[in-house]
SERO-4910 file (N, C-alpha, C, O; in steps of 0.05 Angstrom, whole numbers):
BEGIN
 pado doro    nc1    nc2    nc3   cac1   cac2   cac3    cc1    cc2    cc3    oc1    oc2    oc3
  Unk    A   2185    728   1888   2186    716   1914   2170    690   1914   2148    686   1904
  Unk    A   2184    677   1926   2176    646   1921   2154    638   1951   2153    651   1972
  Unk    A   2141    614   1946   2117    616   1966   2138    601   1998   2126    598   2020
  Unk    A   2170    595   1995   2182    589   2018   2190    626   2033   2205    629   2052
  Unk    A   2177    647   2019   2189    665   2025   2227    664   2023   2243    668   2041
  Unk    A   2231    659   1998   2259    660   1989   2264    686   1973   2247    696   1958
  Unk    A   2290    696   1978   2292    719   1947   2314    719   1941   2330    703   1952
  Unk    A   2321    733   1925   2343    733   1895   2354    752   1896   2349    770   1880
  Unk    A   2376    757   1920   2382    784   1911   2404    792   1885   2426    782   1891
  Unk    A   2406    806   1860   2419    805   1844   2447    824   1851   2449    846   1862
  Unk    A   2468    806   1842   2495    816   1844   2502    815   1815   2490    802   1797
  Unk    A   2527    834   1811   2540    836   1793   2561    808   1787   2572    796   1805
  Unk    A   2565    801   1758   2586    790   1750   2579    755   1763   2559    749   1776
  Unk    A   2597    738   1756   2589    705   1760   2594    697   1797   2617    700   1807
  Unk    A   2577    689   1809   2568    693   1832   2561    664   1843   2549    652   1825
  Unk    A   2565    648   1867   2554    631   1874   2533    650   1890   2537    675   1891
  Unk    A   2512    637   1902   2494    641   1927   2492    637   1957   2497    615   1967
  Unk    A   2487    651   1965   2484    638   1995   2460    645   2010   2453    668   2010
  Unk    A   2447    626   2025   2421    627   2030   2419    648   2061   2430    637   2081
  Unk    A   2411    665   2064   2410    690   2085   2386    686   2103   2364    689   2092
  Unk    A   2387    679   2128   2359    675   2146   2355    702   2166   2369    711   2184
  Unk    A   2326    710   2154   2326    737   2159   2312    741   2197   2305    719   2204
  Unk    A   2309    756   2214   2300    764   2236   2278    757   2241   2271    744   2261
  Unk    A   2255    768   2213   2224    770   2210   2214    744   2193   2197    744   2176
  Unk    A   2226    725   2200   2224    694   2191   2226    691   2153   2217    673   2139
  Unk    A   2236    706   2147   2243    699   2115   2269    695   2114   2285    696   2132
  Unk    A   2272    688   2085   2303    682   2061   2304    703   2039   2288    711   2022
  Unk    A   2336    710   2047   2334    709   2008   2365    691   2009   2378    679   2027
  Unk    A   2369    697   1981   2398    685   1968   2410    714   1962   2398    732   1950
  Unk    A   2438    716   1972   2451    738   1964   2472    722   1953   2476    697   1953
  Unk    A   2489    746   1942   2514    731   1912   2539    730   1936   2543    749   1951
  Unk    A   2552    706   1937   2585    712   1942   2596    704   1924   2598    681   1916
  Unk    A   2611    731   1911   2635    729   1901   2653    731   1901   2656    749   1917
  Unk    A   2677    724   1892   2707    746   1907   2709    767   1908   2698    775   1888
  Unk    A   2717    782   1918   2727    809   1918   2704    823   1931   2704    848   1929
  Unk    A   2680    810   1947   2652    819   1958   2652    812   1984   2647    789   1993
  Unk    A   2659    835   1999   2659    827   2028   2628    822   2037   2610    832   2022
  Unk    A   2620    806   2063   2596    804   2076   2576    823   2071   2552    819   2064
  Unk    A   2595    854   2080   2584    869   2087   2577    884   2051   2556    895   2045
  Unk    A   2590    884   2041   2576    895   2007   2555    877   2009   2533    886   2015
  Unk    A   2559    842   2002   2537    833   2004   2507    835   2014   2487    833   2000
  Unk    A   2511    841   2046   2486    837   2058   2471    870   2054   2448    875   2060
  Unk    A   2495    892   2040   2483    926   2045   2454    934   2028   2439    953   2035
  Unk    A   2449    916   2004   2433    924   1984   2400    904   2002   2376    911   2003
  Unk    A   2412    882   2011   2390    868   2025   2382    880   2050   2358    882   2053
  Unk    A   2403    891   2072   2391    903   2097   2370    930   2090   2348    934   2100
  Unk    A   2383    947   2070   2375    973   2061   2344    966   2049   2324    980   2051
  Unk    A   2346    933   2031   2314    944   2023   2290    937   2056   2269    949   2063
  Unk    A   2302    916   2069   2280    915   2086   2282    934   2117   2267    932   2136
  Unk    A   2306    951   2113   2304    968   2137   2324    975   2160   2331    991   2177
  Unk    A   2329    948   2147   2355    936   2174   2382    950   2172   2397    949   2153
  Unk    A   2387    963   2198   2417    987   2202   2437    963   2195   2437    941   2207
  Unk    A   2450    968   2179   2474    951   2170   2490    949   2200   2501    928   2206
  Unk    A   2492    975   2220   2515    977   2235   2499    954   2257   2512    946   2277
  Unk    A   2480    947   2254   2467    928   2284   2466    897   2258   2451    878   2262
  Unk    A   2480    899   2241   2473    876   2231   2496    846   2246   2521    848   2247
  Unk    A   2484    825   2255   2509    803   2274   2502    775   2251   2482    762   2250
  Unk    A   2525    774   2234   2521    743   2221   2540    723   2223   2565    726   2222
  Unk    A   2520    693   2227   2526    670   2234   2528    650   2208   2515    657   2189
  Unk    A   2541    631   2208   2542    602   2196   2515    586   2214   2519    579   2237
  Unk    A   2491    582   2202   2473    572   2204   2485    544   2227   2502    526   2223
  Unk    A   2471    549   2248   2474    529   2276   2500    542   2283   2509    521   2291
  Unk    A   2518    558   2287   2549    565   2305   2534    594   2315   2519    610   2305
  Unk    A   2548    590   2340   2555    616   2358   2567    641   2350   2557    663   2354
  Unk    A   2591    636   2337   2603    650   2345   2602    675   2313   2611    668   2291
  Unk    A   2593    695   2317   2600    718   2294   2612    718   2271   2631    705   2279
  Unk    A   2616    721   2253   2627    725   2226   2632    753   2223   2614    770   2226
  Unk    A   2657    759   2215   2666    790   2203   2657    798   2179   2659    784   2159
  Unk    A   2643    826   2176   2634    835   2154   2656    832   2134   2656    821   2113
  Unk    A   2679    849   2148   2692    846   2120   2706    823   2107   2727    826   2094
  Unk    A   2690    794   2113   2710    778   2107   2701    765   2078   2679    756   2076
  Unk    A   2715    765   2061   2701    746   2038   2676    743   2032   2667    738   2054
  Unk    A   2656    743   2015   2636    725   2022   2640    701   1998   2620    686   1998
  Unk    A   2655    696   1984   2656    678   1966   2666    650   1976   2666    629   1963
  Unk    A   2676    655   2004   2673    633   2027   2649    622   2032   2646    600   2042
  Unk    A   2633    637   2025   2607    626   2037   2587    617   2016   2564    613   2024
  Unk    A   2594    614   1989   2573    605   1963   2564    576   1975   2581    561   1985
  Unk    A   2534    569   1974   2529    548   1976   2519    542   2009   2507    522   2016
  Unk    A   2527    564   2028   2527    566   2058   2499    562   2071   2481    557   2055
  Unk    A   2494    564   2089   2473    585   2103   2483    599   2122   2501    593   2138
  Unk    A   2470    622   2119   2478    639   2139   2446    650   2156   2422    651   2148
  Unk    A   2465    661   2188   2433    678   2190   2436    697   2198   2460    703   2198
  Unk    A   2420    716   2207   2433    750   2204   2415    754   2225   2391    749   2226
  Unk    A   2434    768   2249   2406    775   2263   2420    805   2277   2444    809   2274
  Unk    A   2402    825   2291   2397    851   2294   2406    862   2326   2400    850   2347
  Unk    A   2415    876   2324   2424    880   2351   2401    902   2352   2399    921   2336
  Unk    A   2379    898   2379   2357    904   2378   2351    931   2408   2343    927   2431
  Unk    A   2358    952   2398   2345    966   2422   2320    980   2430   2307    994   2413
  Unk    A   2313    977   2450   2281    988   2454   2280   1000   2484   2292    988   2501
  Unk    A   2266   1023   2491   2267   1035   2516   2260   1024   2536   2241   1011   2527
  Unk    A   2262   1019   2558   2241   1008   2588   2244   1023   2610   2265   1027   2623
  Unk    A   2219   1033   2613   2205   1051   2631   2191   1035   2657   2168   1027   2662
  Unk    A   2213   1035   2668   2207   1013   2701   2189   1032   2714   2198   1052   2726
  Unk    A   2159   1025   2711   2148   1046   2721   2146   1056   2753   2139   1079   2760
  Unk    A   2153   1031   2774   2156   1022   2796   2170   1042   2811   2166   1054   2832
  Unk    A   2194   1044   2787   2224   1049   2807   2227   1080   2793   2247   1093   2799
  Unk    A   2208   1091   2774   2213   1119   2759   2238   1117   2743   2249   1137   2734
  Unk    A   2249   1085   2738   2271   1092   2722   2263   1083   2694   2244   1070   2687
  Unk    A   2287   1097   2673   2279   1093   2650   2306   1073   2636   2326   1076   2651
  Unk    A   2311   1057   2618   2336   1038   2616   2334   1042   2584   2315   1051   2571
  Unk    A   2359   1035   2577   2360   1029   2542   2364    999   2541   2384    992   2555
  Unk    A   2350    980   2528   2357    950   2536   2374    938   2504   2358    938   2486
  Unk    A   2389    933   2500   2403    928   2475   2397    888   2480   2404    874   2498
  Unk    A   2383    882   2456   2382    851   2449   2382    835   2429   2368    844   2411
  Unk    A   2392    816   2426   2395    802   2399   2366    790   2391   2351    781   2409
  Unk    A   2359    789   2367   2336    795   2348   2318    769   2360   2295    766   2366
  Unk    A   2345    748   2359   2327    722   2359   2319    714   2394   2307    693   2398
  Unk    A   2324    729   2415   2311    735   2436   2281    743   2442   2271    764   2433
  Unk    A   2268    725   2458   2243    740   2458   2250    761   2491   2272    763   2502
  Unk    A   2226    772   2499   2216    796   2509   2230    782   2542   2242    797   2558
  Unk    A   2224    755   2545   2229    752   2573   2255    750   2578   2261    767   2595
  Unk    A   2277    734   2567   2306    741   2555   2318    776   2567   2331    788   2584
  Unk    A   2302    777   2546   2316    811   2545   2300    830   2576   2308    853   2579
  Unk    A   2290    824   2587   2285    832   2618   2291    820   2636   2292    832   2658
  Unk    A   2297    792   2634   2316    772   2654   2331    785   2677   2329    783   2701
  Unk    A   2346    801   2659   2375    818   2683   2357    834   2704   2361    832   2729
  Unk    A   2336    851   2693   2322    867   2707   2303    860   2718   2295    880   2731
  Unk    A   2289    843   2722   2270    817   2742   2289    810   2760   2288    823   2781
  Unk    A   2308    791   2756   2329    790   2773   2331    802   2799   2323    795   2821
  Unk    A   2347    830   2788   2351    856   2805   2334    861   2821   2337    863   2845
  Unk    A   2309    864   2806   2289    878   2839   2271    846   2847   2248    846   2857
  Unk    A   2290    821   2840   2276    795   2854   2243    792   2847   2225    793   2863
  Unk    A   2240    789   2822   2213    787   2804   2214    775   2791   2233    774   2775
  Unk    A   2193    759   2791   2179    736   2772   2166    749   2755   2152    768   2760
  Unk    A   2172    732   2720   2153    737   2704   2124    743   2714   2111    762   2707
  Unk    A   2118    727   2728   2082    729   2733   2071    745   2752   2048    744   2761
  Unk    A   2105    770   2763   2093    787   2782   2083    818   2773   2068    836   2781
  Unk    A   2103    813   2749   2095    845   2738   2076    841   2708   2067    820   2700
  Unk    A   2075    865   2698   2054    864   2672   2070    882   2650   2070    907   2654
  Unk    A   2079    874   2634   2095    886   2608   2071    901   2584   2052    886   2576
  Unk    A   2073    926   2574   2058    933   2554   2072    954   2545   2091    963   2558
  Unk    A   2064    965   2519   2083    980   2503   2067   1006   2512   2043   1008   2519
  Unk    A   2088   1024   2509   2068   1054   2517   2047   1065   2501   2046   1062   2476
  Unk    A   2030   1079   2516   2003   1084   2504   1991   1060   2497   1971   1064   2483
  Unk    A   1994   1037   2502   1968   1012   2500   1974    997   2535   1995    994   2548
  Unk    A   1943    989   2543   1935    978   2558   1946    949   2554   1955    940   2576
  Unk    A   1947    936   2540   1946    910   2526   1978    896   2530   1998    899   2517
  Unk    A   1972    882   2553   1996    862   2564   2014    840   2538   2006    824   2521
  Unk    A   2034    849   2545   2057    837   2530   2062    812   2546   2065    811   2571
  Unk    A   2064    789   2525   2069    761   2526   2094    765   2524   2106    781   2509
  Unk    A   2107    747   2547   2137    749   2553   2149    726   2520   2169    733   2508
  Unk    A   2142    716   2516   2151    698   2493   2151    720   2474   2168    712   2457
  Unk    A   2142    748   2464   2146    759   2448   2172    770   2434   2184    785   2448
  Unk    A   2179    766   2417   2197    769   2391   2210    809   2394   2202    831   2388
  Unk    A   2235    794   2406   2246    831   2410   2246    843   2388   2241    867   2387
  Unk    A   2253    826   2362   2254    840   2333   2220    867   2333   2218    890   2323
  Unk    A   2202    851   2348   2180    869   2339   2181    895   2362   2161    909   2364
  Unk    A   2206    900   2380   2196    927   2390   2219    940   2387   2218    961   2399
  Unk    A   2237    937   2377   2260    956   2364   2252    992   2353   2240   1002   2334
  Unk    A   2264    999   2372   2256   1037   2368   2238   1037   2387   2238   1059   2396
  Unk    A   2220   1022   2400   2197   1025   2417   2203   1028   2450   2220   1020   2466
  Unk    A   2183   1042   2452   2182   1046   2492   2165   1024   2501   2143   1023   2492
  Unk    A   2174   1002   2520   2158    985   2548   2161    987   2573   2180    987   2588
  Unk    A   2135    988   2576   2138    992   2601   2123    975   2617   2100    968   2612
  Unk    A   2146    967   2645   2144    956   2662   2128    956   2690   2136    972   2707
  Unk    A   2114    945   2694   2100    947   2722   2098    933   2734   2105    914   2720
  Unk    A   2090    921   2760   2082    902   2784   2054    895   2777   2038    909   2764
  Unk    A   2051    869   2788   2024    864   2778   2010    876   2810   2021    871   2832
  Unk    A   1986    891   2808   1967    905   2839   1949    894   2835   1932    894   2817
  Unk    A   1953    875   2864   1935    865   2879   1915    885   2895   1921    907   2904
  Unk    A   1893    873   2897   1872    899   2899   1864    926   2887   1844    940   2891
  Unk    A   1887    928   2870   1890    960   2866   1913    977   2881   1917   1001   2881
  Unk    A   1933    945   2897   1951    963   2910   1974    948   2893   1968    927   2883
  Unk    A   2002    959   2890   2019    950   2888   2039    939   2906   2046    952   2926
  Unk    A   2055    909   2900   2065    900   2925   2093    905   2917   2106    906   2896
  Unk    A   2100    909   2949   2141    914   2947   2147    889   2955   2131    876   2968
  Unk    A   2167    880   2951   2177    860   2957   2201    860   2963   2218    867   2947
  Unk    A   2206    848   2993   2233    851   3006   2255    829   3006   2250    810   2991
  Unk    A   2274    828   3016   2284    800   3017   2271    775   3027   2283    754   3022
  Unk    A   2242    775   3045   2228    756   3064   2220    743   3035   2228    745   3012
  Unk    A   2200    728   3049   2192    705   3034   2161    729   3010   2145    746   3017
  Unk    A   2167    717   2988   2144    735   2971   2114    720   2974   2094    732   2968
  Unk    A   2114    698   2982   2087    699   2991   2074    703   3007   2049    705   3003
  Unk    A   2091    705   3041   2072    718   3058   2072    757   3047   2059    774   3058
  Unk    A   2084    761   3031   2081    786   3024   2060    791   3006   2054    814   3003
  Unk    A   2049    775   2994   2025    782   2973   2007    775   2996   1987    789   2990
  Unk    A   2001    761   3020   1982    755   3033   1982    787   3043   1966    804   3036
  Unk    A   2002    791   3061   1999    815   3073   1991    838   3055   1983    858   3067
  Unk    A   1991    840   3033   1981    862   3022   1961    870   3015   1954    893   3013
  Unk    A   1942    834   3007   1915    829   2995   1901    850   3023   1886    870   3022
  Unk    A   1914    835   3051   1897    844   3076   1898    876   3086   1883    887   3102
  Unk    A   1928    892   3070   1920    915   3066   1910    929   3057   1894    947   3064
  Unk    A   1919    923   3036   1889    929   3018   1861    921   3012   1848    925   2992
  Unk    A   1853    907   3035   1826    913   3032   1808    909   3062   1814    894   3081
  Unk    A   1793    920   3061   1770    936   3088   1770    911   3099   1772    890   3086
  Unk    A   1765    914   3136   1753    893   3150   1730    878   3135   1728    855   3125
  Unk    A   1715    897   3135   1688    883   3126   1685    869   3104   1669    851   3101
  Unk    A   1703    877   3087   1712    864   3058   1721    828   3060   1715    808   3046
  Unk    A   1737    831   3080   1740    799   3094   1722    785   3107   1714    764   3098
  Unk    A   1716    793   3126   1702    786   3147   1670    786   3158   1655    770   3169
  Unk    A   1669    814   3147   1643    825   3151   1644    840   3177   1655    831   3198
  Unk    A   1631    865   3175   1634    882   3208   1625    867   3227   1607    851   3229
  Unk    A   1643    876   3242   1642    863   3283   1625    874   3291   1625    898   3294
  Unk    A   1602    858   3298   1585    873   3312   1579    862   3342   1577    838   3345
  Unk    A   1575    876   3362   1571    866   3393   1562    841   3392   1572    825   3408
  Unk    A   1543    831   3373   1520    797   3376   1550    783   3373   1555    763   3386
  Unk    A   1570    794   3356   1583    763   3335   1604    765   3357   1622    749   3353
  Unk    A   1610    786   3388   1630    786   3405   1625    769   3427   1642    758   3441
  Unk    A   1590    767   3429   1588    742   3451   1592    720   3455   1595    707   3434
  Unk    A   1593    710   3473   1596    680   3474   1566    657   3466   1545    654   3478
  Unk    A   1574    648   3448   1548    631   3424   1544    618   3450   1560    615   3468
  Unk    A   1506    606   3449   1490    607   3474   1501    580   3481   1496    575   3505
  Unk    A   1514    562   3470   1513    536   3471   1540    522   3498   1542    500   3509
  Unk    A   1560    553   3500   1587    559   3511   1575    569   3539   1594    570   3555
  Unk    A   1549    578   3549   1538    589   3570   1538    574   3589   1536    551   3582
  Unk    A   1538    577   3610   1533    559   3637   1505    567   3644   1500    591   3638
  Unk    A   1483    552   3655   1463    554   3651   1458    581   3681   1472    583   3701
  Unk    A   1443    592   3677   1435    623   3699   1439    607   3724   1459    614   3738
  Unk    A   1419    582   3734   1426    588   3763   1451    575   3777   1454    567   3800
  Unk    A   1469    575   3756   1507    562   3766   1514    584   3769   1527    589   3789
  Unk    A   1509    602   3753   1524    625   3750   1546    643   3775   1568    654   3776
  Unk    A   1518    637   3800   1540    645   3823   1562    626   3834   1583    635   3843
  Unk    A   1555    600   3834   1576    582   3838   1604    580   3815   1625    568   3819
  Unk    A   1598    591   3797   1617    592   3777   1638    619   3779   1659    624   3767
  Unk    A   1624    632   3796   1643    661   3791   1659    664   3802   1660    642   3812
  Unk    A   1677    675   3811   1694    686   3830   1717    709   3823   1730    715   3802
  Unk    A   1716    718   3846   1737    748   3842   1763    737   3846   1768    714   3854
  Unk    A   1785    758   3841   1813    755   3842   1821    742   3873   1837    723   3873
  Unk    A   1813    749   3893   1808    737   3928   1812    707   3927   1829    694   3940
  Unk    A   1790    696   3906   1776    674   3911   1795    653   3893   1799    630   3900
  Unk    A   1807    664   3868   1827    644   3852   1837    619   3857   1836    601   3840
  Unk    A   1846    617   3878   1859    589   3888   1835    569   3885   1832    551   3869
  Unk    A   1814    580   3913   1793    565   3907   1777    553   3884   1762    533   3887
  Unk    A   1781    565   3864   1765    570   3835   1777    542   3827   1767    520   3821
  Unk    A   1801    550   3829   1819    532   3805   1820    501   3816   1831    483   3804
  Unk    A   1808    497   3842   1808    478   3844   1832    463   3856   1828    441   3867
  Unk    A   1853    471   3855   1875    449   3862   1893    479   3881   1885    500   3890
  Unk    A   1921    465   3881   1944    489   3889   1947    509   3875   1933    506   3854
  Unk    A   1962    535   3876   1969    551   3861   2004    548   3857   2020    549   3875
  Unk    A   2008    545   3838   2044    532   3840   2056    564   3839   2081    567   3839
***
């Protein structure tokens, strides 16, 4: 193995090469020869590093569109090709108690492959918190689906205060406001109401001896106000 992470895979009988770009960022060279379909080709390379032949999807290095296993590979001496994994991994929406099978192509990272399901319940990357089960330790949406294949993630809302927020069709930010203020105590905001902080501050007072010229009962209203009553 060469320090480009290249390898050699050996075929039988006189063989061109073709250069194979693997999921987990390496190469090798596998043989196309006639009479060697894709799929003989790529079986002795998937098998040593792991990879289910049946999730195996290969391209002509930069094209879209798929290549048939069984087609030739002596078409392809001299090629590049890249091979990538049809990738499934569990998601445990912890929110909604549901559980999903998410099927994704290798070269997808983590945010990709949850797209559809953010969507759906109208969520932003930066509202929920992704981690693999049994670890605390938040998953970076840029992460590489190749690395959770066979694995459980699970999904959550990010909780504010310690509460978690729902989110309706309204607008999502007076909804994170309203929730911060449910979840958490008057006093936590404000500080307790106490009788002193309900009075009127001394400066708003009419001085004691107005006080009776200033008052008046419901009788007296018209007079108070000074003008007509419309």
């Amino acid at each position: 193995k060469s320090n480009s992470s290249l390898e050699l895979v050996s075929g039988f009988g006189r063989a061109e090469y073709c250069c194979v770009y693997l999921p987990d960022g390496t190469a090798s060279l596998a043989p196309a020869r006639p009479g060697l379909s894709l799929r003989d080709m790529l079986s002795s390379l998937c098998e040593k590093r792991g990879f289910p032949l049946k999730d195996v999807i290969i391209y002509l290095l930069g094209k879209d569109k798929p290549l048939s296993l069984d087609q030739d590979s002596s078409v392809f001496g001299d090629q590049q090709l890249t091979l990538e994994l049809k990738v499934t991994f569990v998601l445990d929406i912890v929110f909604s108690g549901r559980t999903l099978g998410i099927i994704a192509k290798s070269s997808k990272n983590l945010g990709d492959a949850l797209s559809a399901v953010l969507q759906k319940h109208q969520l932003r990357p930066q509202d929920v918190q992704v981690t693999l089960s049994g670890s605390n330790e938040p998953l970076n949406m840029s992460t590489d689906v190749f690395r959770l294949a066979s694995k459980t993630v699970r999904l959550d809302k990010v909780k504010v205060n310690g509460c978690r927020p729902v989110y309706g069709e309204g607008g999502r930010g007076l909804v994170e406001l309203l929730s911060r203020a449910q979840c958490s105590r008057a006093d936590d905001q404000r500080g307790l109401l106490t009788k002193e902080q309900l009075e009127i501050p001394q400066f708003l007072q009419m001085p004691a001896e107005n006080e009776e010229q200033t008052s008046c009962d419901q009788t007296q209203e018209e007079d108070c106000t000074g003008g007509e009553k419309l």
